[in-house]
C-alpha positions in Angstrom: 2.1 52.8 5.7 0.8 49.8 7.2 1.3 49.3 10.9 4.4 46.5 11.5 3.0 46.0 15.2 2.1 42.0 15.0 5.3 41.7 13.2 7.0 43.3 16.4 5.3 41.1 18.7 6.2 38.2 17.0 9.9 38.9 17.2 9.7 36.7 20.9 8.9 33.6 18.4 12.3 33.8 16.6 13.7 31.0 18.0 10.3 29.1 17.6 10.4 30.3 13.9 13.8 28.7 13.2 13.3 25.8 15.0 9.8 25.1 12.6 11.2 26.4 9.6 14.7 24.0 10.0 11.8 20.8 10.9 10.3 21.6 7.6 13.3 21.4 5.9 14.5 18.1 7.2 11.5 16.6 7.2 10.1 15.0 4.0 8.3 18.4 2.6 5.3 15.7 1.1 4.0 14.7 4.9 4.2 19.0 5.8 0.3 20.1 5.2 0.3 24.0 4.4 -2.2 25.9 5.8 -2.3 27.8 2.5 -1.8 27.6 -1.4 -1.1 31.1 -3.0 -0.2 32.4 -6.7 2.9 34.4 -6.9 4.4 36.6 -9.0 7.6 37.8 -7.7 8.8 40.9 -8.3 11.9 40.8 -11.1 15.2 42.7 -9.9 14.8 46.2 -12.2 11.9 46.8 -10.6 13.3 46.6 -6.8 12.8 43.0 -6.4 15.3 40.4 -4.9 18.4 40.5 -6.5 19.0 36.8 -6.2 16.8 33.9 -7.1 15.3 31.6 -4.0 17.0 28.4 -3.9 16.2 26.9 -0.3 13.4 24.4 0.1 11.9 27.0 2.3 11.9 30.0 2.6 11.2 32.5 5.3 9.8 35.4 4.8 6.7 38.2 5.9 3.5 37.6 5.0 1.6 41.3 4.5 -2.1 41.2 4.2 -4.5 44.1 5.0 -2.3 45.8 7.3 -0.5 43.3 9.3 2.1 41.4 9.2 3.2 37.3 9.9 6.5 35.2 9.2 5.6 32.8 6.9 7.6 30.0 4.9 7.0 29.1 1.3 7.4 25.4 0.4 8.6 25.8 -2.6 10.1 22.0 -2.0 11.0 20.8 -5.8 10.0 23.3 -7.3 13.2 24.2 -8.3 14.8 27.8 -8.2 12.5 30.5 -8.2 13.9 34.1 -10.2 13.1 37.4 -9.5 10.1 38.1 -12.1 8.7 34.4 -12.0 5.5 33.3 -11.4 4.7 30.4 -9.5 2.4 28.7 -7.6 3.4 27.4 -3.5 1.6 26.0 -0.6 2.9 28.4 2.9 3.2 27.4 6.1 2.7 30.4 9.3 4.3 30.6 11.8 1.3 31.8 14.5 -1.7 30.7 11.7 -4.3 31.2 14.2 -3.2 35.3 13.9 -3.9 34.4 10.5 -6.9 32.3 10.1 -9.7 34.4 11.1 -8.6 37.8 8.5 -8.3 35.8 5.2 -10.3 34.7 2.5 -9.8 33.2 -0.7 -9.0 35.4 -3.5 -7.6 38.1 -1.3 -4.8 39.9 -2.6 -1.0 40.1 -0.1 2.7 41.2 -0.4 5.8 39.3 0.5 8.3 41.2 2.3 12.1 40.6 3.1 13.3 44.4 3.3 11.2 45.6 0.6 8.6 43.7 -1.3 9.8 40.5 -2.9 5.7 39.5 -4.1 3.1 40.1 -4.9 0.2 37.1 -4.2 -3.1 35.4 -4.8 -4.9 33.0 -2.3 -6.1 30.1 -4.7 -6.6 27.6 -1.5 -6.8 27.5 2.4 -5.8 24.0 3.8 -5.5 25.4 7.5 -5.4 22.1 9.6 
């Protein structure tokens, strides 16, 4: 099981997460640059997946990638609803990116977590700023 530790630190940037993640939302989600652009496919509801579709224009959630763990927000902006079992493409903003940056790559291969795993994902683009 991977180690949750970063995840644990990062709970003192709660209120920082919020406060970002309720910016994005009010501000026009064109000017927000993401740092980056990932293929998901989430996971549909008979096989443990959310049980309800995402209908926010972001979305918070935890970003697992070679045994650690960020908060992360997917921009999924006018993109409509997005249902358990879909497959779509979003650009995602971190939280602490520069905990980020330096461990990924494109093409590398991460999980979305609520309380379980939500998706599954591809890194098609880093835009980091």
């Amino acid at each position: 099981m991977p180690s949750l530790r970063p995840y644990r630190c990062q709970q003192r940037h709660r209120s920082q997460y919020f406060q970002l993640f309720a910016s994005v939302q009010e501000a026009e989600m064109t000017t927000v640059k993401p740092d980056i652009v990932a293929a998901l496919h989430f996971v549909p509801t008979e096989k443990g997946g959310r049980e309800s579709r995402i209908a926010r224009p972001v979305f918070g959630c935890i970003f697992e990638h070679a045994g650690e763990a960020n908060d992360c927000g997917l921009l999924i902006g006018d993109k409509g609803d997005v249902w358990p079992g879909q497959k779509v493409t979003v650009p995602i903003l971190f939280l602490r990116p520069d905990l980020v940056r330096p461990r990924i790559k494109v093409g590398d291969s991460f999980q979305l977590r609520e309380d379980k795993t939500i998706a599954y994902g591809t890194i098609d683009e880093i835009t980091f700023a």
